[in-house]
N, CA, C and O atoms as CSV, one atom per row, in Angstrom:
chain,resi,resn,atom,element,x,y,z
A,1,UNK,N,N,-25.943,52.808,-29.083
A,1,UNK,CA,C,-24.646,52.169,-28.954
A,1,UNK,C,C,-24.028,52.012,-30.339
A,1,UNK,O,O,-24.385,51.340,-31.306
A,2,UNK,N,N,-23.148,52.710,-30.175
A,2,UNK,CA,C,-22.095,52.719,-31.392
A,2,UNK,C,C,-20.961,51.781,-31.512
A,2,UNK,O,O,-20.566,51.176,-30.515
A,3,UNK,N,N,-20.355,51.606,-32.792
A,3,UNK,CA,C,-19.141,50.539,-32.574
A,3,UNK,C,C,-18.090,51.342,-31.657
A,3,UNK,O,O,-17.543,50.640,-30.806
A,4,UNK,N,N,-17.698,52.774,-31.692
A,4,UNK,CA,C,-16.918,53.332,-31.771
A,4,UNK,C,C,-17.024,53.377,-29.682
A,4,UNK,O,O,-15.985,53.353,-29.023
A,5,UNK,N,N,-18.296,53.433,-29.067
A,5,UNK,CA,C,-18.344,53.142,-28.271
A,5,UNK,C,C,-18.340,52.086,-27.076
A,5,UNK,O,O,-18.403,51.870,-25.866
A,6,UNK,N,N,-18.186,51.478,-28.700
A,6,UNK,CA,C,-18.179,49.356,-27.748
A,6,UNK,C,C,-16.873,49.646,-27.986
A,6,UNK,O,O,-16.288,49.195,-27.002
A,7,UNK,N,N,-15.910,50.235,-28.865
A,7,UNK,CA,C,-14.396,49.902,-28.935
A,7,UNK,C,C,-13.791,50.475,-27.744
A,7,UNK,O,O,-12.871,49.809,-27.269
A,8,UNK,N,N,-14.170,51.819,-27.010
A,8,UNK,CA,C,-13.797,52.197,-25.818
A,8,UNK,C,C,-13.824,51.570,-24.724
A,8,UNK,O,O,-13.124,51.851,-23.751
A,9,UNK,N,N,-14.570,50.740,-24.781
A,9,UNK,CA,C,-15.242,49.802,-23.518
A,9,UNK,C,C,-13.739,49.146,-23.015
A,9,UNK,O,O,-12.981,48.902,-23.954
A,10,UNK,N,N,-13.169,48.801,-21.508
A,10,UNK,CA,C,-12.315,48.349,-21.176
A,10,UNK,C,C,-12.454,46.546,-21.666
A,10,UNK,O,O,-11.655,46.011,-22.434
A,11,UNK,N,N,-13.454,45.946,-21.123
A,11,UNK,CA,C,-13.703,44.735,-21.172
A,11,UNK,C,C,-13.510,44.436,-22.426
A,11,UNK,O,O,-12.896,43.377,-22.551
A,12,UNK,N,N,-13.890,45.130,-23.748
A,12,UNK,CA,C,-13.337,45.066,-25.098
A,12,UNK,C,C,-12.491,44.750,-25.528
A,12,UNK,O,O,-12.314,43.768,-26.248
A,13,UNK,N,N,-11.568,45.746,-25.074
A,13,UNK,CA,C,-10.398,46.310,-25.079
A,13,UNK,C,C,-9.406,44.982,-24.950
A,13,UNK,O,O,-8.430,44.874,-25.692
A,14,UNK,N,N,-9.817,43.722,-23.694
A,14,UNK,CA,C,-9.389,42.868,-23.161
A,14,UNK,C,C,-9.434,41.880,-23.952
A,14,UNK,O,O,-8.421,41.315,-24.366
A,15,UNK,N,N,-11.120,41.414,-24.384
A,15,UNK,CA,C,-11.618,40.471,-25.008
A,15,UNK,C,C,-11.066,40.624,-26.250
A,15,UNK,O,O,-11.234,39.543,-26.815
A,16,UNK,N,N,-10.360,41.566,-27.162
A,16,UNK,CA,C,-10.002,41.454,-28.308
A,16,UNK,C,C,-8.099,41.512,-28.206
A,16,UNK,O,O,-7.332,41.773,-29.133
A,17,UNK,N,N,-7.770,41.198,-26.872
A,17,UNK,CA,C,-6.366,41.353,-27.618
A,17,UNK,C,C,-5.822,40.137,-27.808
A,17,UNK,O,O,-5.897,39.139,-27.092
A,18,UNK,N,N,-5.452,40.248,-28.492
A,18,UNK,CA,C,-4.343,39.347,-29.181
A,18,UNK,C,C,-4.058,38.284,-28.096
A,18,UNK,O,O,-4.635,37.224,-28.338
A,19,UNK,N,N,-3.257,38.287,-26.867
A,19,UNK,CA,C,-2.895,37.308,-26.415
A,19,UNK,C,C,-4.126,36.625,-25.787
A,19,UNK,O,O,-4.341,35.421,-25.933
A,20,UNK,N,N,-5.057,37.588,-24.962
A,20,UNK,CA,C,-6.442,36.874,-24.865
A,20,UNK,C,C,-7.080,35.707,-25.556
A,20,UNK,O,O,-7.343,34.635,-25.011
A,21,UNK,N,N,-7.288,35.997,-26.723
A,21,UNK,CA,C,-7.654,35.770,-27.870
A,21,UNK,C,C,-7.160,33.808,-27.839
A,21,UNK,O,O,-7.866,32.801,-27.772
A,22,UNK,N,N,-5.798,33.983,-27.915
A,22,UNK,CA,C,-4.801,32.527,-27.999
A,22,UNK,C,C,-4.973,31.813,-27.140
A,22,UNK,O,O,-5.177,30.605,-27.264
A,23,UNK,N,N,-4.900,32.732,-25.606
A,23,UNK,CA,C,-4.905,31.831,-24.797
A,23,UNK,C,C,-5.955,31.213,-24.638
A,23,UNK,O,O,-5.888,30.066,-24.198
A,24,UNK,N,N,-7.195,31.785,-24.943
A,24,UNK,CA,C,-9.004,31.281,-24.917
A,24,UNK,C,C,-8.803,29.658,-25.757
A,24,UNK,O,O,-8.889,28.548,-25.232
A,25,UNK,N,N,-8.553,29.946,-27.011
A,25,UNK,CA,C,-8.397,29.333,-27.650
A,25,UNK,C,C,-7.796,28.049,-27.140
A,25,UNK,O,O,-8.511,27.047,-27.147
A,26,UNK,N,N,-6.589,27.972,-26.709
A,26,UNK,CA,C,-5.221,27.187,-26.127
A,26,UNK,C,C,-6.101,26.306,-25.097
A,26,UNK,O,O,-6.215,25.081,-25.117
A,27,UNK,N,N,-6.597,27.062,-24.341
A,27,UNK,CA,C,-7.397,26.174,-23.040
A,27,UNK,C,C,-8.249,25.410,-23.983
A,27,UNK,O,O,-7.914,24.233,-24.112
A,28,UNK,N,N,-9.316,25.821,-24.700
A,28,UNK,CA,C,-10.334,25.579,-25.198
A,28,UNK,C,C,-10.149,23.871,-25.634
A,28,UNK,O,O,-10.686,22.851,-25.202
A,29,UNK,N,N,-9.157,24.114,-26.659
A,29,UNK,CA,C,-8.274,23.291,-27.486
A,29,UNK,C,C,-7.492,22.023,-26.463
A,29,UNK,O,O,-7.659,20.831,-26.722
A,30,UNK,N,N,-6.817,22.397,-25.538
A,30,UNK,CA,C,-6.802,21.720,-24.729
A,30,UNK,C,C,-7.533,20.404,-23.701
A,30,UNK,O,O,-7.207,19.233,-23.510
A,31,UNK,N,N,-8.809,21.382,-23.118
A,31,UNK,CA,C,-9.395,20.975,-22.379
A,31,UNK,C,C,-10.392,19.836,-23.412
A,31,UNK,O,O,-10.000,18.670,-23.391
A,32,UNK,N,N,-11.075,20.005,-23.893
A,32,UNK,CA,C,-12.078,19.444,-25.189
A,32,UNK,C,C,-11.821,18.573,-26.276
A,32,UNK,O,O,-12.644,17.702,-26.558
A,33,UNK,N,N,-10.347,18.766,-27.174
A,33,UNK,CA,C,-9.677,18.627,-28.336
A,33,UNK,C,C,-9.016,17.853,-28.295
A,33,UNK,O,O,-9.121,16.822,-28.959
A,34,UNK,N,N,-7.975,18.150,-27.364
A,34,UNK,CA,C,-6.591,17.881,-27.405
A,34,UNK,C,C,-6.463,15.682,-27.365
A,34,UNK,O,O,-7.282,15.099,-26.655
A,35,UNK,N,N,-6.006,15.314,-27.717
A,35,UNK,CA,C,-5.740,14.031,-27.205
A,35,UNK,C,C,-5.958,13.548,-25.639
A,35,UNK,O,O,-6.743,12.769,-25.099
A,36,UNK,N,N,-5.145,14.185,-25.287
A,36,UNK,CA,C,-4.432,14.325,-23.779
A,36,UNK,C,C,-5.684,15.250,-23.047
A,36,UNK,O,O,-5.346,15.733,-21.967
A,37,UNK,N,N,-6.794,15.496,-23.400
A,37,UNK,CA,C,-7.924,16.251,-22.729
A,37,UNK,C,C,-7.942,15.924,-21.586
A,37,UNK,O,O,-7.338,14.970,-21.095
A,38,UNK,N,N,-8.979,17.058,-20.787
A,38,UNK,CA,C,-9.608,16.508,-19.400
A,38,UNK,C,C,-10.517,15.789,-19.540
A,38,UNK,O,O,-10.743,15.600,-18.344
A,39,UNK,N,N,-11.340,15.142,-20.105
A,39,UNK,CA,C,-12.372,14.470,-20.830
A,39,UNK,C,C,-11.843,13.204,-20.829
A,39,UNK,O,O,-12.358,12.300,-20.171
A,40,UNK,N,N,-10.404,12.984,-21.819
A,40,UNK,CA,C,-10.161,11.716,-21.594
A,40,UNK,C,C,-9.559,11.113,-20.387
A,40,UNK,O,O,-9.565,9.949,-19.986
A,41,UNK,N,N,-9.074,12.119,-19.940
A,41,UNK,CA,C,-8.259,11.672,-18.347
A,41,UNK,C,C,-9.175,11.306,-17.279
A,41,UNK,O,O,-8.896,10.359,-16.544
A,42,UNK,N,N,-10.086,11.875,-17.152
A,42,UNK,CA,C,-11.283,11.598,-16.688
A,42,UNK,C,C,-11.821,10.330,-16.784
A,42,UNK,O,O,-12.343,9.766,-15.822
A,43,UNK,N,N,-11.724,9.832,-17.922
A,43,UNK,CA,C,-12.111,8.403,-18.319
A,43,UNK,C,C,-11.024,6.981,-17.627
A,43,UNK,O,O,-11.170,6.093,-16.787
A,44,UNK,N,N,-9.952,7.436,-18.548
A,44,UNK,CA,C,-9.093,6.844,-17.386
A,44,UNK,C,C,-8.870,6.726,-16.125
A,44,UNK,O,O,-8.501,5.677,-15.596
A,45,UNK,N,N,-9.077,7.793,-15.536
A,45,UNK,CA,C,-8.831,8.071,-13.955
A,45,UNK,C,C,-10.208,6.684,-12.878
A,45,UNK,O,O,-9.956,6.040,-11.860
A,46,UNK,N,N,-11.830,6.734,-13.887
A,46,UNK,CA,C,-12.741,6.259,-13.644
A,46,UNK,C,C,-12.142,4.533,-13.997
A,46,UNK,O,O,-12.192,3.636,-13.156
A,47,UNK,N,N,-11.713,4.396,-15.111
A,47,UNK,CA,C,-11.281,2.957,-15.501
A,47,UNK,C,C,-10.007,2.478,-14.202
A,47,UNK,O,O,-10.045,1.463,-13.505
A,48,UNK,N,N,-9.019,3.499,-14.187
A,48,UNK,CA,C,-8.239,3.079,-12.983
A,48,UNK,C,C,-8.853,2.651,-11.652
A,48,UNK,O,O,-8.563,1.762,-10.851
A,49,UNK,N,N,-9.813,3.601,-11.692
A,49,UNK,CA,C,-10.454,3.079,-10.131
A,49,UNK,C,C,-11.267,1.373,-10.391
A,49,UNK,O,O,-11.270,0.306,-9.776
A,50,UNK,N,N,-11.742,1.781,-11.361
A,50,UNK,CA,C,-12.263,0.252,-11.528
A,50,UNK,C,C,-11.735,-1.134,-11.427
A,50,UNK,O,O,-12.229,-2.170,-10.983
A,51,UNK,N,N,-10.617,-0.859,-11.955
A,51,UNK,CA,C,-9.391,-1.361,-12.285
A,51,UNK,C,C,-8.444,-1.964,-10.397
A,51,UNK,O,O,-7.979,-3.057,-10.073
A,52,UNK,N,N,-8.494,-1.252,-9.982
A,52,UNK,CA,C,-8.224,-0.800,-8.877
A,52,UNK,C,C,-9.053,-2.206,-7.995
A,52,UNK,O,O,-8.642,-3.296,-7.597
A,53,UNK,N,N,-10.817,-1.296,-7.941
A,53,UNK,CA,C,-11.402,-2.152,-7.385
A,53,UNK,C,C,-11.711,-3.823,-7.329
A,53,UNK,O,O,-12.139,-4.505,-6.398
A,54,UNK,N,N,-11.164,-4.346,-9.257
A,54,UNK,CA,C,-10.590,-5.466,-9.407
A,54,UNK,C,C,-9.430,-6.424,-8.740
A,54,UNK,O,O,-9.236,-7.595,-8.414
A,55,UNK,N,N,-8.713,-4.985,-8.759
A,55,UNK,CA,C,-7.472,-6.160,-8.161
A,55,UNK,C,C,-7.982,-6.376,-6.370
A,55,UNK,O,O,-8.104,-7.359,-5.638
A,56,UNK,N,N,-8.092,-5.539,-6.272
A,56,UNK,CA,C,-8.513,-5.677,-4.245
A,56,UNK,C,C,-9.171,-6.581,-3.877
A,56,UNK,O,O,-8.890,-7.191,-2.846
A,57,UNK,N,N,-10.309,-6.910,-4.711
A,57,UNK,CA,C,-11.224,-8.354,-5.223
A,57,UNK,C,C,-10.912,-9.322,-5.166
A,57,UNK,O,O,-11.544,-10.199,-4.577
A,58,UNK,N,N,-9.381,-9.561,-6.007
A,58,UNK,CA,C,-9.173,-10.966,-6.339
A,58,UNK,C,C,-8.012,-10.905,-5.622
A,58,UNK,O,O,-7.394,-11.958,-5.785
A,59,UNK,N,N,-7.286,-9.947,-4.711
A,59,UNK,CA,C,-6.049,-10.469,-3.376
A,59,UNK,C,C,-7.174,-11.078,-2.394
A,59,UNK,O,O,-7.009,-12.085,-1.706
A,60,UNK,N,N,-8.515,-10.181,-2.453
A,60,UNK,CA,C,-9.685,-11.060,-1.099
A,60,UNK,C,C,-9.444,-12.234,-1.529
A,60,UNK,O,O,-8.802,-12.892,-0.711
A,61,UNK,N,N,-9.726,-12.843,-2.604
A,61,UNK,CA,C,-10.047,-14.291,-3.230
A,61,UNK,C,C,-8.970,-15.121,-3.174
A,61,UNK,O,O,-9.128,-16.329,-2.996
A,62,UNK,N,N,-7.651,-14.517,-3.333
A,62,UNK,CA,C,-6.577,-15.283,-3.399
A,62,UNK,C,C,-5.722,-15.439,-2.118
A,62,UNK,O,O,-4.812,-16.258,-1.992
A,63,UNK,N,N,-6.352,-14.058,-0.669
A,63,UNK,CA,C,-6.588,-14.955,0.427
A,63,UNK,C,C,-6.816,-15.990,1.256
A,63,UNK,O,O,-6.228,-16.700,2.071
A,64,UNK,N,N,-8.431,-15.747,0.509
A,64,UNK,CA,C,-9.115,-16.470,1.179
A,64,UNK,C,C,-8.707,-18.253,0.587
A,64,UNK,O,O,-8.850,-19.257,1.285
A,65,UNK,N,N,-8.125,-18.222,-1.029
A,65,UNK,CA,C,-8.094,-19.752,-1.265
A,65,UNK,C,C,-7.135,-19.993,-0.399
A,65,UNK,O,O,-7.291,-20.833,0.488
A,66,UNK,N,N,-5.886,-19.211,-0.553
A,66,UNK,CA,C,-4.685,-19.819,0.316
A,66,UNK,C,C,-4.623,-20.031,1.822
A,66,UNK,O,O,-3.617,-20.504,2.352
A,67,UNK,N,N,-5.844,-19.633,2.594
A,67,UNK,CA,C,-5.930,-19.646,3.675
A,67,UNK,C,C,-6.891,-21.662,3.799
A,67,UNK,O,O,-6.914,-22.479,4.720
A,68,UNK,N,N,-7.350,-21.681,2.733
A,68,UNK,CA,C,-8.443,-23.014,2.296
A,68,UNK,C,C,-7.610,-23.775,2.369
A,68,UNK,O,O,-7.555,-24.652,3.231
A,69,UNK,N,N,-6.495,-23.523,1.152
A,69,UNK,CA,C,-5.487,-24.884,0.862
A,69,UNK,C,C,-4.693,-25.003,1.884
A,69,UNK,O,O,-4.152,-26.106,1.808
A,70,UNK,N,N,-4.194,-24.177,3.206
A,70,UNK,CA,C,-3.499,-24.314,4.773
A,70,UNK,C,C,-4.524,-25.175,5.311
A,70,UNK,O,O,-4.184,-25.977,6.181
A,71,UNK,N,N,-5.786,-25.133,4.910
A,71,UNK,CA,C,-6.688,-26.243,5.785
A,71,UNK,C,C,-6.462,-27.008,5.230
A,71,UNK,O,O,-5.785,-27.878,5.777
A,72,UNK,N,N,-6.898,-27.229,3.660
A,72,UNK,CA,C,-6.798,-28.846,2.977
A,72,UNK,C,C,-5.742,-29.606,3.364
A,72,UNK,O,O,-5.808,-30.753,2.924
A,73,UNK,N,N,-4.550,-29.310,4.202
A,73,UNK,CA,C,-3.221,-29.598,4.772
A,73,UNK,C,C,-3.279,-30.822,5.111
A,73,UNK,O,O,-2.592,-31.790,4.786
A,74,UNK,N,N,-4.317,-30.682,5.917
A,74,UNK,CA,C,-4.909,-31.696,7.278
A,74,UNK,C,C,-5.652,-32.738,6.575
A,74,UNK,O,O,-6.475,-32.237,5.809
A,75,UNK,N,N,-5.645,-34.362,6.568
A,75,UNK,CA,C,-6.133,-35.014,5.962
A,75,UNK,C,C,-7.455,-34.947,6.386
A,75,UNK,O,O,-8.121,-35.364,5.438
A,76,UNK,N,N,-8.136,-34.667,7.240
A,76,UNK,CA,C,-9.551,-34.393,7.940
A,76,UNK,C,C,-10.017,-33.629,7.874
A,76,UNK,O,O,-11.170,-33.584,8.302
A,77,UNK,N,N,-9.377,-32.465,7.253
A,77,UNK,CA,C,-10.339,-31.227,6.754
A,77,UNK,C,C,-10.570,-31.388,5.560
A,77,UNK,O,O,-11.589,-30.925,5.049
A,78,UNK,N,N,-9.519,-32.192,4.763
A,78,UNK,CA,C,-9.514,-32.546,3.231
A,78,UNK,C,C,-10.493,-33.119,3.210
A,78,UNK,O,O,-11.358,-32.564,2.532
A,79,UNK,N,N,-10.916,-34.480,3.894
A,79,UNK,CA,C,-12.072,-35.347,3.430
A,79,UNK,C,C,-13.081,-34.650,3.898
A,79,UNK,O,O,-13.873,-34.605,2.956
A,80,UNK,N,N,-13.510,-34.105,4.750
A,80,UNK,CA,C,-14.604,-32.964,5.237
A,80,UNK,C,C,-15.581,-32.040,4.109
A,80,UNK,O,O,-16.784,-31.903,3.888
A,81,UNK,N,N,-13.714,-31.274,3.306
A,81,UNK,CA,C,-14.058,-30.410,2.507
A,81,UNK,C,C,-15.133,-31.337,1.068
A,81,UNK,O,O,-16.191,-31.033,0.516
A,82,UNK,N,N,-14.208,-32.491,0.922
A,82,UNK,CA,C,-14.724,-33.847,0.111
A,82,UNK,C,C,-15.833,-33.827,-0.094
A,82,UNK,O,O,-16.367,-33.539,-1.166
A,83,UNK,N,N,-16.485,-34.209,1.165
A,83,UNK,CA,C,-17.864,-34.648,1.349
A,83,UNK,C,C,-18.770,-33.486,1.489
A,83,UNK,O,O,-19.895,-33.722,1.048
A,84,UNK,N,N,-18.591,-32.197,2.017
A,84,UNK,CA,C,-19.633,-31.446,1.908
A,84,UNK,C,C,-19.355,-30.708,0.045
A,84,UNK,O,O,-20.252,-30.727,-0.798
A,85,UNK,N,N,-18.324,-30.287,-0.143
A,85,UNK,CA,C,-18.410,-29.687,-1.328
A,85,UNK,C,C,-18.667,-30.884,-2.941
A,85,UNK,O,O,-18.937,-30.486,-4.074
A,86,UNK,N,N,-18.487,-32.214,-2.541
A,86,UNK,CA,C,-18.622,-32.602,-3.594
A,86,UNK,C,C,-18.888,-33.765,-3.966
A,86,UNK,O,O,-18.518,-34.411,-4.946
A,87,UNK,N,N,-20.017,-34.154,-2.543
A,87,UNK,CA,C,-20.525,-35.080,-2.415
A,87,UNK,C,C,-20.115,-36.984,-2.117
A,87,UNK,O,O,-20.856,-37.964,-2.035
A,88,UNK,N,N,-18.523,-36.820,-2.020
A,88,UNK,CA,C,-17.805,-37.673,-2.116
A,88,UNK,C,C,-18.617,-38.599,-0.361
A,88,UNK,O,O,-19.197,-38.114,0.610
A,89,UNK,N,N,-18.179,-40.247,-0.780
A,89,UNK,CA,C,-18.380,-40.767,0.421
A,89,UNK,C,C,-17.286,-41.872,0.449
A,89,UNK,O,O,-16.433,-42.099,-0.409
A,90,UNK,N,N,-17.520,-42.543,1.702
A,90,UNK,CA,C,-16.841,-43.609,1.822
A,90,UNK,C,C,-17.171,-45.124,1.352
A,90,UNK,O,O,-18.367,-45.036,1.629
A,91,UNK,N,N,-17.050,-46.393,0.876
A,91,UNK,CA,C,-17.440,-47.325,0.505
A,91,UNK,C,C,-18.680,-47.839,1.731
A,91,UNK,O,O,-18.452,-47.561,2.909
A,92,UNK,N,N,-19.655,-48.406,1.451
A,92,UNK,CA,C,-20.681,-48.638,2.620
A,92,UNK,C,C,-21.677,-47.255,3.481
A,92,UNK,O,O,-22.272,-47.212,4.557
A,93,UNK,N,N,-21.511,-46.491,2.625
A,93,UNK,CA,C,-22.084,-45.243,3.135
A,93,UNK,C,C,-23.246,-44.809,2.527
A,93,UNK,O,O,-23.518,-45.048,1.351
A,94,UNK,N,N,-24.014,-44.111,3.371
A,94,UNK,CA,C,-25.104,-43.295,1.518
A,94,UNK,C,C,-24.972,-42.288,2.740
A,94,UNK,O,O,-24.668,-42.315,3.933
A,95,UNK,N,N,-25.454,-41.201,1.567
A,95,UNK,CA,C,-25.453,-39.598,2.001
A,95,UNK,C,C,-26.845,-39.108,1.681
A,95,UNK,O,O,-27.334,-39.338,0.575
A,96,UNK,N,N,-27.479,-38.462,2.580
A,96,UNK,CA,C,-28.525,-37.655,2.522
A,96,UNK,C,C,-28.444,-36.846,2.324
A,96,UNK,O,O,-27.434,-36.340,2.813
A,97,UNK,N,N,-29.526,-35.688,1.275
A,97,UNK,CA,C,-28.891,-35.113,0.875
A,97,UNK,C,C,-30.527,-33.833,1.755
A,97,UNK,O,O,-31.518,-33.872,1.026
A,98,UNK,N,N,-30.688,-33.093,2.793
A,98,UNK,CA,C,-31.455,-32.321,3.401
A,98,UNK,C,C,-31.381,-31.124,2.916
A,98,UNK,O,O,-30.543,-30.277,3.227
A,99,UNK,N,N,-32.540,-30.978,1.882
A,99,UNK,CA,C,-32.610,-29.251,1.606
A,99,UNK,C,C,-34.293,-28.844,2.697
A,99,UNK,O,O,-35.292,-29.475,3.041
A,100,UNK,N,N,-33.785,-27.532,2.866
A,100,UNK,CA,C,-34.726,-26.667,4.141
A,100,UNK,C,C,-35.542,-26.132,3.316
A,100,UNK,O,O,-34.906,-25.552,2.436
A,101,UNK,N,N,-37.058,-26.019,3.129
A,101,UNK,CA,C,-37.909,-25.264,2.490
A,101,UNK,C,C,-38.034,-24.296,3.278
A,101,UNK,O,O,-38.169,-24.460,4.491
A,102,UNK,N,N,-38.004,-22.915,2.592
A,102,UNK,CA,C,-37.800,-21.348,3.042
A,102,UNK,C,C,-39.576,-20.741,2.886
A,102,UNK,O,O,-40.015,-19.703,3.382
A,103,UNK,N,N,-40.212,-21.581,2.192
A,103,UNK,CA,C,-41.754,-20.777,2.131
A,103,UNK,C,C,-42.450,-20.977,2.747
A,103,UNK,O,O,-42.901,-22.123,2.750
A,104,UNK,N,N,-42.989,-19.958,3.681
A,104,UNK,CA,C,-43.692,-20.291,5.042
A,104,UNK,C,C,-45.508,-20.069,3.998
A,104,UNK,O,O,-46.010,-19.416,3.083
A,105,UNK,N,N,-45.727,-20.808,4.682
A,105,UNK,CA,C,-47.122,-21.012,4.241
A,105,UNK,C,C,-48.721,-20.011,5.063
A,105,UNK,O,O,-49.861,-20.225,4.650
């Protein structure tokens, strides 16, 4: 194999011209290099979803409070909420406080 016979070669012929050549390059430069890469878009695209999955999170949460504070409405769900979440009582009262042991023996 001669040069003179690799220069005949069609695929050669291709791989060395000129616009070939740029455009290889151009993608290359692009895809890898460039600022604006697929690499970094990629990154973003992953942060958006994340991003994404944040907000969907906290409309659940900001549901669910505003659906809480439509109960706290009611003066009887208010003192309810009182006493189980925060231990509150009434004057003349005591509260027990029953935790369930989970280890079966």
């Amino acid at each position: 194999m001669n040069l003179k016979s690799i220069k005949n070669k069609p695929s050669f012929k291709i791989a060395t011209n000129i616009y070939v050549i740029i455009l290889t390059v151009f993608v290359v430069w692009m895809l890898f290099f460039d600022e604006n890469s697929y690499l970094t878009h990629r990154e973003f695209n992953k942060e958006i979803n994340e991003l994404e999955t944040w907000i969907d999170y906290h409309k659940e949460k900001i549901k669910t409070d505003k659906e809480t504070i439509q109960k706290l409405q009611d003066s009887l769900q208010l003192e309810r909420y009182a006493r189980e979440k925060y231990l509150m009582k009434k004057e003349n009262e005591d509260i027990y406080i029953i935790e369930f042991d989970t280890i079966k023996k």
